[in-house]
Backbone as JSON Lines, residues from 0, in Angstrom:
{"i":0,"aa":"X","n":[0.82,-1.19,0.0],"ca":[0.0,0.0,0.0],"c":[0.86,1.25,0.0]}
{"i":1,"aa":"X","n":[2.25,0.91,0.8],"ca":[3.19,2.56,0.67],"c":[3.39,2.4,-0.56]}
{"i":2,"aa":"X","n":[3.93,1.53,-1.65],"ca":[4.42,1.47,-2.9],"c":[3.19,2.48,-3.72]}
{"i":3,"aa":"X","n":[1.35,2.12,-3.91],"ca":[0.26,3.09,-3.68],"c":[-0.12,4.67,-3.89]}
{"i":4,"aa":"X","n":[0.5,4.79,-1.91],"ca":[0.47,5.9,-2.08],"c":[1.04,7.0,-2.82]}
{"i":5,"aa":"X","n":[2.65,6.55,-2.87],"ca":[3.93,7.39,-3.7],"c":[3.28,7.01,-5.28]}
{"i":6,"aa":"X","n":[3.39,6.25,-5.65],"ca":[2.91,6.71,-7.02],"c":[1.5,7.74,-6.96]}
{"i":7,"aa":"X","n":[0.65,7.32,-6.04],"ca":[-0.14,8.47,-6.47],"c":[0.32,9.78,-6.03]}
{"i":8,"aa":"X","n":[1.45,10.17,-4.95],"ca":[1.74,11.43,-4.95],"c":[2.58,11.6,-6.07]}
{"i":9,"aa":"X","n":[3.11,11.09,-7.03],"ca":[3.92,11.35,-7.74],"c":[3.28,11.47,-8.79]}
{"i":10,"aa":"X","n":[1.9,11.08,-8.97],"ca":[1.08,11.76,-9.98],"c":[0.57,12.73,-10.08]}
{"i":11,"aa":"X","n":[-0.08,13.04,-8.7],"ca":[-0.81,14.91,-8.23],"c":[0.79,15.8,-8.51]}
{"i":12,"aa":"X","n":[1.72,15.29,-7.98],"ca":[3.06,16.61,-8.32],"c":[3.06,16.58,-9.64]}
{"i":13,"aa":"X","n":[3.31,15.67,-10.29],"ca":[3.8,15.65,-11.77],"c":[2.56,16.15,-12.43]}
{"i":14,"aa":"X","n":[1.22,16.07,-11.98],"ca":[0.08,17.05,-12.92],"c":[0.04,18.44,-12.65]}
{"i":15,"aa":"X","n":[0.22,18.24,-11.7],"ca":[-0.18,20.32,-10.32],"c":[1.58,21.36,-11.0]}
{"i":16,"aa":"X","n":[2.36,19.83,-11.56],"ca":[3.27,20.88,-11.96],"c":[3.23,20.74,-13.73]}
{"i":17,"aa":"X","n":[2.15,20.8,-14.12],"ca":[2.08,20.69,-15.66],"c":[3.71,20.39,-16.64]}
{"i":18,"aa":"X","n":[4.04,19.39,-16.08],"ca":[4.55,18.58,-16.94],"c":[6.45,19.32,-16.63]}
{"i":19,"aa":"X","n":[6.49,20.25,-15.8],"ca":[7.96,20.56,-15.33],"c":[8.92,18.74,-15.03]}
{"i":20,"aa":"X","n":[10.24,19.1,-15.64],"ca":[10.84,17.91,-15.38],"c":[12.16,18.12,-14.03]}
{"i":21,"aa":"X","n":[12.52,16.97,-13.59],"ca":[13.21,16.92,-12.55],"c":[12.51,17.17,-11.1]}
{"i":22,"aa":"X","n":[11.71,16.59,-11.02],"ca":[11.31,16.62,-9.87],"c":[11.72,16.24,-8.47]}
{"i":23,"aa":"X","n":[11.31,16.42,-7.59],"ca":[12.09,16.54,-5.81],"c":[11.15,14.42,-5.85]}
{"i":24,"aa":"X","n":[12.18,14.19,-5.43],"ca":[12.06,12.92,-5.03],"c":[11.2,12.84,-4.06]}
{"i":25,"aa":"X","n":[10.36,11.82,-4.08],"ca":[9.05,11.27,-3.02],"c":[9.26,10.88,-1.47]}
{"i":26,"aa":"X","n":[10.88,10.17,-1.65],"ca":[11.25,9.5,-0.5],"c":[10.74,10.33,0.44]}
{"i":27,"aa":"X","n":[11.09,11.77,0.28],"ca":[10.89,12.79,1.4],"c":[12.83,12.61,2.5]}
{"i":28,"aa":"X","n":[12.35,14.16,3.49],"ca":[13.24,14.22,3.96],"c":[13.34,14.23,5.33]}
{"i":29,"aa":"X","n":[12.07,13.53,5.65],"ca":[12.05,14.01,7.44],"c":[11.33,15.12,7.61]}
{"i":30,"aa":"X","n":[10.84,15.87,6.68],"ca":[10.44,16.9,7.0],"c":[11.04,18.23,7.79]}
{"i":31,"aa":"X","n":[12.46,18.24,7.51],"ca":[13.4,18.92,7.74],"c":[13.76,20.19,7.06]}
{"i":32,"aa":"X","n":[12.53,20.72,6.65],"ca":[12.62,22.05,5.51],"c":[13.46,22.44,4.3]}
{"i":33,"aa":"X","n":[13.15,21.13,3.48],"ca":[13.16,21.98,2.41],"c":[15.06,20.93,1.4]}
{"i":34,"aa":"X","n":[15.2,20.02,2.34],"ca":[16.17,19.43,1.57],"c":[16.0,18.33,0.23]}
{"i":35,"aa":"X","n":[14.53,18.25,-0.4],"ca":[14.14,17.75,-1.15],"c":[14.59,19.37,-2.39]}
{"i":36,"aa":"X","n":[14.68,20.14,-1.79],"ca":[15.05,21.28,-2.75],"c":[13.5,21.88,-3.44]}
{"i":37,"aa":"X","n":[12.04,21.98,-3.12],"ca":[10.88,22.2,-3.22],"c":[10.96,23.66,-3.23]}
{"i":38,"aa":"X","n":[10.61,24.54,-4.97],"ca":[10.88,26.02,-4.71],"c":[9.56,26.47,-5.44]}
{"i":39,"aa":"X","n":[9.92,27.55,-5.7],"ca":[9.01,28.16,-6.15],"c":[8.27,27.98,-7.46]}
{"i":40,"aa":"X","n":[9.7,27.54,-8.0],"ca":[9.5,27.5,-9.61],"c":[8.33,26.29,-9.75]}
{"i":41,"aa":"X","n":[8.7,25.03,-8.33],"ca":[7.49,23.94,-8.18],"c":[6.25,24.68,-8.43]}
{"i":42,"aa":"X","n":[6.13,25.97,-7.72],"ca":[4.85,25.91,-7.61],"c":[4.75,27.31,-7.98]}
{"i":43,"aa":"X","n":[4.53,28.22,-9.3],"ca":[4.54,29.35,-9.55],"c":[3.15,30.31,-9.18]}
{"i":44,"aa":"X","n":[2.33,29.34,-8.82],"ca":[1.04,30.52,-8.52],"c":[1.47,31.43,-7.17]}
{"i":45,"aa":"X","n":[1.99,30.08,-6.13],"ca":[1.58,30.24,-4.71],"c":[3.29,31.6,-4.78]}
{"i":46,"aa":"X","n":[4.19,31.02,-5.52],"ca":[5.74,31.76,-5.86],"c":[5.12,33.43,-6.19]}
{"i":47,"aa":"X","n":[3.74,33.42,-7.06],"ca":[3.72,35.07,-7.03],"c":[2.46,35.56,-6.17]}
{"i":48,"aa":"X","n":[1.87,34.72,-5.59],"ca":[1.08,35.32,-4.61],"c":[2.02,36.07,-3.34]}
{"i":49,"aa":"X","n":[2.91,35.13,-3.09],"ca":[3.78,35.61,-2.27],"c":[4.82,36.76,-2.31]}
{"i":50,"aa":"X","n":[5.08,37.18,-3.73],"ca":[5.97,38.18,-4.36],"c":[5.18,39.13,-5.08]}
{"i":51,"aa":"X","n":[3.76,38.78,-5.37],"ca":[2.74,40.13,-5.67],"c":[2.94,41.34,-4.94]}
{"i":52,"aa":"X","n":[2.76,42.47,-5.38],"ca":[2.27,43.69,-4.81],"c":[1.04,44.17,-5.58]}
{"i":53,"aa":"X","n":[0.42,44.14,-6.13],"ca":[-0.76,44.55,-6.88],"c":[-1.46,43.93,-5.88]}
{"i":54,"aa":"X","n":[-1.69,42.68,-5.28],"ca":[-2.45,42.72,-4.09],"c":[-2.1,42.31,-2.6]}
{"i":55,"aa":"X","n":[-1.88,43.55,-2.37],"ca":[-1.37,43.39,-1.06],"c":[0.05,43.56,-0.84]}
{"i":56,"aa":"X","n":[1.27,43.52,0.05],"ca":[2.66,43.42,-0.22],"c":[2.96,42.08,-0.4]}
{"i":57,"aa":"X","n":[4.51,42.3,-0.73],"ca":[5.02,40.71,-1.09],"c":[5.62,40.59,0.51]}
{"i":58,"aa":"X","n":[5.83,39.23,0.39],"ca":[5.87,38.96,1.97],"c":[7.53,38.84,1.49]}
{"i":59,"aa":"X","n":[8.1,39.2,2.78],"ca":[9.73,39.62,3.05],"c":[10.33,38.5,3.42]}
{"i":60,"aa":"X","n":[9.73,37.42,3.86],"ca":[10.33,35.92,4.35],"c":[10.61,35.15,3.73]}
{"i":61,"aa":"X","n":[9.36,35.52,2.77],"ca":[9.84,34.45,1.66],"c":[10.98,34.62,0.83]}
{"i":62,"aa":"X","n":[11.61,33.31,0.49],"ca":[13.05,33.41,-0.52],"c":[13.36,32.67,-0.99]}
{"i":63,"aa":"X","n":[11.68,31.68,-1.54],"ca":[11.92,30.95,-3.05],"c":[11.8,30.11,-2.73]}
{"i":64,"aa":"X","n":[11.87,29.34,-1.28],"ca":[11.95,27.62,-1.01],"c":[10.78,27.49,0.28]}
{"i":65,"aa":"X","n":[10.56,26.29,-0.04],"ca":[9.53,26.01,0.41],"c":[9.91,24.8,1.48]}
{"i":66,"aa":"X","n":[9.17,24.78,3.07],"ca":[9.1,24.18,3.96],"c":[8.74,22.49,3.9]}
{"i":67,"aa":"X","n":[9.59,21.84,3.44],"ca":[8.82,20.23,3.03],"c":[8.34,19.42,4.21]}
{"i":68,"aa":"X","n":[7.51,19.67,4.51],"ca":[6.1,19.08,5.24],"c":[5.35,17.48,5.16]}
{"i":69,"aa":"X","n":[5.8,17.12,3.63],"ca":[4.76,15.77,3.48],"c":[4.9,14.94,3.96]}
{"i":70,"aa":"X","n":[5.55,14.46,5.18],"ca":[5.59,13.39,5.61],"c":[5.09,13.43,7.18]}
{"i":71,"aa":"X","n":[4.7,14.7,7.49],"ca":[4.23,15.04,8.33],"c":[2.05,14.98,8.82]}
{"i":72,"aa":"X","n":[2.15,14.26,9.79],"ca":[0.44,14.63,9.86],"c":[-0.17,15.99,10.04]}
{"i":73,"aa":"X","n":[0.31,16.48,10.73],"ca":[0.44,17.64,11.91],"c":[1.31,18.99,11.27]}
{"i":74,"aa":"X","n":[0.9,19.86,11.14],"ca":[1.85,21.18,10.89],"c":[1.43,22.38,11.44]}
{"i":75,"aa":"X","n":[2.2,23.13,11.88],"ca":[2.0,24.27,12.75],"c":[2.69,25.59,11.98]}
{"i":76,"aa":"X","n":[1.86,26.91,12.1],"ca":[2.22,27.9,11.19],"c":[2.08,29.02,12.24]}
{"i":77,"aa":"X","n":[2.99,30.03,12.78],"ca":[3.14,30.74,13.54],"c":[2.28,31.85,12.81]}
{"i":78,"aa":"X","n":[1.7,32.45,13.67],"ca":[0.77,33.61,13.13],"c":[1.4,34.69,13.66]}
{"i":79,"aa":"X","n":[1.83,36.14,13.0],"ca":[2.25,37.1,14.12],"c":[4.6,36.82,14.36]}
{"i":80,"aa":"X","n":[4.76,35.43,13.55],"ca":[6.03,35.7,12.93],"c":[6.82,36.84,12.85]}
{"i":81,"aa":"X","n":[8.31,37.03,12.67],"ca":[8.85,37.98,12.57],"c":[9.28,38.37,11.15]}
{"i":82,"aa":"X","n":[8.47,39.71,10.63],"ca":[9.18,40.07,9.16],"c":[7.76,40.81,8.67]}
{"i":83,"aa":"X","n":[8.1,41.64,7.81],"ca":[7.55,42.2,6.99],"c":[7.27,43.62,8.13]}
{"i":84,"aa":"X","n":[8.02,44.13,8.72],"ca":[8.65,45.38,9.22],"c":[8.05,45.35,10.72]}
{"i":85,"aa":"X","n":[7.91,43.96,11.15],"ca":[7.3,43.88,12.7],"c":[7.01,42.43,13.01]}
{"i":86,"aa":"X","n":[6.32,42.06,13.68],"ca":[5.72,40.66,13.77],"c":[4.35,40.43,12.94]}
{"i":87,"aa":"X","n":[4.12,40.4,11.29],"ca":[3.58,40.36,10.72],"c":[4.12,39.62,9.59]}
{"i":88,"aa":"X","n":[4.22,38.29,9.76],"ca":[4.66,37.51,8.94],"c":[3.86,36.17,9.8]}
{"i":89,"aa":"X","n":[3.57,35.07,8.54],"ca":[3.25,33.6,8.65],"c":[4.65,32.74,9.04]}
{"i":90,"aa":"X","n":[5.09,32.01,9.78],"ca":[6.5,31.11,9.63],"c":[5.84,29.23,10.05]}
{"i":91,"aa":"X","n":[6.29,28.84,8.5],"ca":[7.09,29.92,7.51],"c":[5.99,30.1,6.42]}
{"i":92,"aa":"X","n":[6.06,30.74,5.22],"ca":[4.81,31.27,4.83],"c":[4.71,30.43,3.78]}
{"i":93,"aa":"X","n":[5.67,29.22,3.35],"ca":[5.48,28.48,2.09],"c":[5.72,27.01,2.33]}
{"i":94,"aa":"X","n":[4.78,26.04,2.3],"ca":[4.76,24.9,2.7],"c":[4.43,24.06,1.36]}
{"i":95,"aa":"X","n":[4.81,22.85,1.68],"ca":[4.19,21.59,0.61],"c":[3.73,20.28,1.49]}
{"i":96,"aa":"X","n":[2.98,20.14,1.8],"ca":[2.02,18.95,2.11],"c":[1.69,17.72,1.9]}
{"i":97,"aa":"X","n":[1.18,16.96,2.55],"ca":[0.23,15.89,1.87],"c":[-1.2,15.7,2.09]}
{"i":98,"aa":"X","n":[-2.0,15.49,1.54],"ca":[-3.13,15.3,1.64],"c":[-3.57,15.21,2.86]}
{"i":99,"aa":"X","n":[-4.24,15.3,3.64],"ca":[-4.87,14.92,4.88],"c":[-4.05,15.66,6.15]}
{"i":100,"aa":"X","n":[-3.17,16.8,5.57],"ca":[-2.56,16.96,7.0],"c":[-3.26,17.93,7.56]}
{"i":101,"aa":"X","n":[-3.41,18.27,8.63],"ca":[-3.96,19.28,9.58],"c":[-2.96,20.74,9.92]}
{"i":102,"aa":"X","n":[-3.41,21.52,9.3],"ca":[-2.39,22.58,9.55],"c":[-2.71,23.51,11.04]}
{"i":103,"aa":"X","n":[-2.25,24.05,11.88],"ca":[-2.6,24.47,13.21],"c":[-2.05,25.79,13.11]}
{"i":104,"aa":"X","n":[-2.6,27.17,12.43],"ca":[-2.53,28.21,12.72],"c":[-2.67,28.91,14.23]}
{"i":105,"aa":"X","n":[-0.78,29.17,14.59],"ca":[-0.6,29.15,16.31],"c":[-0.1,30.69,16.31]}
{"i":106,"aa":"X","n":[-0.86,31.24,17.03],"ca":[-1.26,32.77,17.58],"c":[0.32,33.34,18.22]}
{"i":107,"aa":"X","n":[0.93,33.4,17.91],"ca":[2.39,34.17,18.8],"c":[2.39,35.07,19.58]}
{"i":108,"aa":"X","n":[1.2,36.11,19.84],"ca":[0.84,37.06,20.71],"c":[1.6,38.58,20.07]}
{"i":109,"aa":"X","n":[2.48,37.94,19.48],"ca":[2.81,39.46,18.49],"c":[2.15,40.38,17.33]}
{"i":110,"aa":"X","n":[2.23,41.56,17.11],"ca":[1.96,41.96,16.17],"c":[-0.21,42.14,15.86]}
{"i":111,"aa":"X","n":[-0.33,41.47,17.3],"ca":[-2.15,41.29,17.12],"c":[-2.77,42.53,16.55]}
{"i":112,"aa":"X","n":[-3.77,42.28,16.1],"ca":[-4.9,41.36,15.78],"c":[-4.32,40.81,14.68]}
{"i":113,"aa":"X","n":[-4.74,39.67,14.5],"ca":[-4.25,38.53,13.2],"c":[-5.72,37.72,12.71]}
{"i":114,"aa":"X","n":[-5.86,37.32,11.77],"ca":[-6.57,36.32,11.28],"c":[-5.77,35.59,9.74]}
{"i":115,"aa":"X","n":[-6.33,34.67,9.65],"ca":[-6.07,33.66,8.53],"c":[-7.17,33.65,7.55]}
{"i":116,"aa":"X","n":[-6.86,34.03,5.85],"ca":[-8.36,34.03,5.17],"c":[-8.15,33.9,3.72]}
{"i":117,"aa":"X","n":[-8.56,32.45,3.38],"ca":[-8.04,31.81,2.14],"c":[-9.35,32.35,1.15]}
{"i":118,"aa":"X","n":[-9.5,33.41,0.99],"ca":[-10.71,33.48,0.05],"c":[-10.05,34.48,-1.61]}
{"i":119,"aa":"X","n":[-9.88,33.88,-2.43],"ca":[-9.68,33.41,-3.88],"c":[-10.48,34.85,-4.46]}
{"i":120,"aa":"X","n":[-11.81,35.0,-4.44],"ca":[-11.84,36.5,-4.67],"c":[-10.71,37.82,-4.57]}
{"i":121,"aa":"X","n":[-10.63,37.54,-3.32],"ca":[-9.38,38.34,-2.81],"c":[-8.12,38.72,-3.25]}
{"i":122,"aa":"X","n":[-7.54,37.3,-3.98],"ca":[-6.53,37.06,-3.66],"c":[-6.11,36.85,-5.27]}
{"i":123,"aa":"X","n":[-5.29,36.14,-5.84],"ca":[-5.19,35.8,-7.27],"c":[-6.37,34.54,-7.85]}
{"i":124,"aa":"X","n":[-7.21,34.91,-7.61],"ca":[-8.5,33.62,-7.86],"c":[-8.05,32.29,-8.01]}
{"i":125,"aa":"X","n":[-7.13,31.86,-7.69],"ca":[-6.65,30.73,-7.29],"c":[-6.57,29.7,-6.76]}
{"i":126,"aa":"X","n":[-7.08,29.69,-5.28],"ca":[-7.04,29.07,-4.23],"c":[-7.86,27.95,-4.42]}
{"i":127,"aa":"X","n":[-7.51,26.29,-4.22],"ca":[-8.57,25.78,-4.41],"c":[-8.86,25.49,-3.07]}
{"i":128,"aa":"X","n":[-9.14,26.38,-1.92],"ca":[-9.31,26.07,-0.84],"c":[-9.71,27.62,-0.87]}
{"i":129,"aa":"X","n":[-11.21,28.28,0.22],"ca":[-11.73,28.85,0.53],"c":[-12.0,28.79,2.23]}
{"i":130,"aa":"X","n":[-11.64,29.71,3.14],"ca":[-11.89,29.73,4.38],"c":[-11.55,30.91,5.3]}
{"i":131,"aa":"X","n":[-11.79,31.24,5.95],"ca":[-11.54,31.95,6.96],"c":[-11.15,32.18,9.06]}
{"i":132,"aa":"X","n":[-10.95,32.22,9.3],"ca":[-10.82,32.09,11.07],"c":[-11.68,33.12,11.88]}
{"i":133,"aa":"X","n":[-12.09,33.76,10.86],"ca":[-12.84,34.61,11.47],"c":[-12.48,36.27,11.83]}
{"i":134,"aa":"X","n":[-13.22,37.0,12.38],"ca":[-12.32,38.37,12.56],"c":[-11.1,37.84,13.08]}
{"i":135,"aa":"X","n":[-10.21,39.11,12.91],"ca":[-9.0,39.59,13.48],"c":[-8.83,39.36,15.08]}
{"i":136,"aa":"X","n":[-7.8,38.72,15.83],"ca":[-8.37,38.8,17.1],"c":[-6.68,38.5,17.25]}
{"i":137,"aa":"X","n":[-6.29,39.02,19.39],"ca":[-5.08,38.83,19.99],"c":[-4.74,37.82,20.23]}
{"i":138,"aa":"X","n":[-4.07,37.38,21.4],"ca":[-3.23,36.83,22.36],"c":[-2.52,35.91,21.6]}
{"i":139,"aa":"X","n":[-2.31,34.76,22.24],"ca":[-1.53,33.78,21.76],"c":[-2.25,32.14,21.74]}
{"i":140,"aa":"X","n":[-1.77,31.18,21.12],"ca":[-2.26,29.7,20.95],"c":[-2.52,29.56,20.04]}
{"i":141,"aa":"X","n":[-2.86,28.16,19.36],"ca":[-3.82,27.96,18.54],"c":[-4.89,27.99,18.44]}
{"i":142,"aa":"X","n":[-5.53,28.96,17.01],"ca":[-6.5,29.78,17.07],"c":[-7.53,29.36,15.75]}
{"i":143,"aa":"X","n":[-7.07,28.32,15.01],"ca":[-7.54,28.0,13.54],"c":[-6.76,26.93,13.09]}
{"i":144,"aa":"X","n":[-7.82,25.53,13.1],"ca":[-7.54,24.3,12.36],"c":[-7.95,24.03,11.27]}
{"i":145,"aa":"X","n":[-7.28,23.71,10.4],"ca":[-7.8,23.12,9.25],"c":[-6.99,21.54,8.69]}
{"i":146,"aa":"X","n":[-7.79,20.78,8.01],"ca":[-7.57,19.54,7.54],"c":[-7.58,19.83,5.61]}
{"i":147,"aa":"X","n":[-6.35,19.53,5.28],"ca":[-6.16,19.89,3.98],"c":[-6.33,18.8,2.95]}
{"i":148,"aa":"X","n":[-7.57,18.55,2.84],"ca":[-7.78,17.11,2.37],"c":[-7.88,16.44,0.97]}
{"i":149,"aa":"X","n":[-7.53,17.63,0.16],"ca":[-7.37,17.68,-1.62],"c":[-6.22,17.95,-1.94]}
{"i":150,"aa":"X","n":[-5.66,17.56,-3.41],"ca":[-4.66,18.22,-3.67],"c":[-4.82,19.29,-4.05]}
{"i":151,"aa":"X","n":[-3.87,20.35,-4.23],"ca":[-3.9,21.81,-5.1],"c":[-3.11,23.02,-3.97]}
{"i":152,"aa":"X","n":[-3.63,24.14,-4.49],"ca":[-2.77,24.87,-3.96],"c":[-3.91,25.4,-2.72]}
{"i":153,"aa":"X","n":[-3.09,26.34,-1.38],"ca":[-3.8,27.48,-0.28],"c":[-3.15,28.73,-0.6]}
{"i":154,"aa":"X","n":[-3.5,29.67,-0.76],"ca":[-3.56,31.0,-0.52],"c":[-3.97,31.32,0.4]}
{"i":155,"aa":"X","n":[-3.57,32.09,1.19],"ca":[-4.14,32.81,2.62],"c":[-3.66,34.22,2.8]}
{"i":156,"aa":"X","n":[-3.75,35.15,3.53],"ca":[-3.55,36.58,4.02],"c":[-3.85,36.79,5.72]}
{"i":157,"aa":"X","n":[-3.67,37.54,6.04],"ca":[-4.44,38.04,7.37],"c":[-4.8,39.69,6.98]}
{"i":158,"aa":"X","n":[-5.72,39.53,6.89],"ca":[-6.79,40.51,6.7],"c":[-6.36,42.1,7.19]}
{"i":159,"aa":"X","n":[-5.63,42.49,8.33],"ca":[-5.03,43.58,8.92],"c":[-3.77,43.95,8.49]}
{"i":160,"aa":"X","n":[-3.1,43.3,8.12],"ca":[-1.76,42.71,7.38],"c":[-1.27,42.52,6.28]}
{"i":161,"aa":"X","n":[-2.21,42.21,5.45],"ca":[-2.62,42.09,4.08],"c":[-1.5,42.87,3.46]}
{"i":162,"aa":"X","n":[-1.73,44.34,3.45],"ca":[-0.6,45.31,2.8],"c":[1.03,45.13,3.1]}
{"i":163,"aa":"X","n":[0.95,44.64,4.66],"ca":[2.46,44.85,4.67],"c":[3.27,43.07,4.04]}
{"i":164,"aa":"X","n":[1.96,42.96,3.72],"ca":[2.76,41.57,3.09],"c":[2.39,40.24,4.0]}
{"i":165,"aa":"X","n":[1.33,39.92,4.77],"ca":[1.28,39.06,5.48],"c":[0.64,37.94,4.75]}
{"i":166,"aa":"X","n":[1.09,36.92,3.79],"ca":[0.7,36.14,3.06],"c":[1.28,34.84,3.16]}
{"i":167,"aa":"X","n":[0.41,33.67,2.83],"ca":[1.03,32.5,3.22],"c":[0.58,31.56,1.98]}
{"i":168,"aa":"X","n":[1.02,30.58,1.8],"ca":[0.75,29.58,0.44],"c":[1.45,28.29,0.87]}
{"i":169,"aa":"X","n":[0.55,27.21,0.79],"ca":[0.38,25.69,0.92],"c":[0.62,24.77,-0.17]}
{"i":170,"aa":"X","n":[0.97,24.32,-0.91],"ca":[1.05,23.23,-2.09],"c":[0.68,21.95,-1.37]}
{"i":171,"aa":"X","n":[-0.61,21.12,-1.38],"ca":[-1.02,19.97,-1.0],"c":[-0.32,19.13,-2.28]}
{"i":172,"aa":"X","n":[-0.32,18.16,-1.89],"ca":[0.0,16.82,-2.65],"c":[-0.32,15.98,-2.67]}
């Protein structure tokens, strides 16, 4: 059944990346950020949502590589991060996934009010994921779960933040 699953992740990458060659190997890496070499060029929507300014700022953290996650159930995304000229940054703001993982948007107490808000109107109409956490709100913890249970891409923002660049992007697999 592992033999299964990897071919089918190696089919959602090899379609979601319309036919790009050399791809980051399946084995995975522990989930140790990013030594499968997973960049932007993988994933060019979520690469200029994050480097847009026409909507919103480009986020300052980002720098092309992406957090490799898929072997992970569980992932945690600091809300309120350091960057984008204060504690207004996602960490880290560019992830790649696997199907079914649960991402745990965790409140840092910096930089408040924060929210999380994947809505595609907004944003580069993109997102095949739509959601929100609700208003803007303080303190610290986890404040917004989600289960990422398709492949494709997340777009997200925080709504207060938006301008100075507070943007985040997911690549499921």
């Amino acid at each position: 059944m592992a033999q299964r699953v990897a071919s089918r992740r190696q089919v959602l990458r090899a379609a979601s990346l319309a036919g790009v060659v050399g791809l980051a190997g399946c084995g995975g890496d522990g989930g140790d950020g990013g030594a499968d070499g997973v960049t932007g060029d993988d994933y060019p929507t979520i690469d200029e949502w994050l480097t847009e300014t026409d909507l919103g700022g480009a986020d300052d953290t980002y720098d092309g590589s992406f957090v490799d996650q898929r072997d992970s159930d569980s992932v945690t995304v600091d809300v309120g991060a350091e960057g984008n000229g204060g504690a207004f940054a996602y960490g880290p703001s560019a992830l790649v996934v696997s199907t079914g993982t649960e991402v745990q948007w965790n409140w840092t107490g910096e930089g408040n009010p924060h929210n999380v808000e994947a809505l595609p109107e907004e944003q580069l109409g993109e997102s095949d994921y739509e959601f929100s956490s609700g208003e803007p709100e303080g303190g610290s913890g986890v404040k917004y779960t989600r289960t990422l249970g398709e492949a494709g891409i997340v777009l997200y923002h925080c709504e207060p933040h938006f301008s100075l660049g507070m943007k985040g992007g997911i690549a499921v697999e």
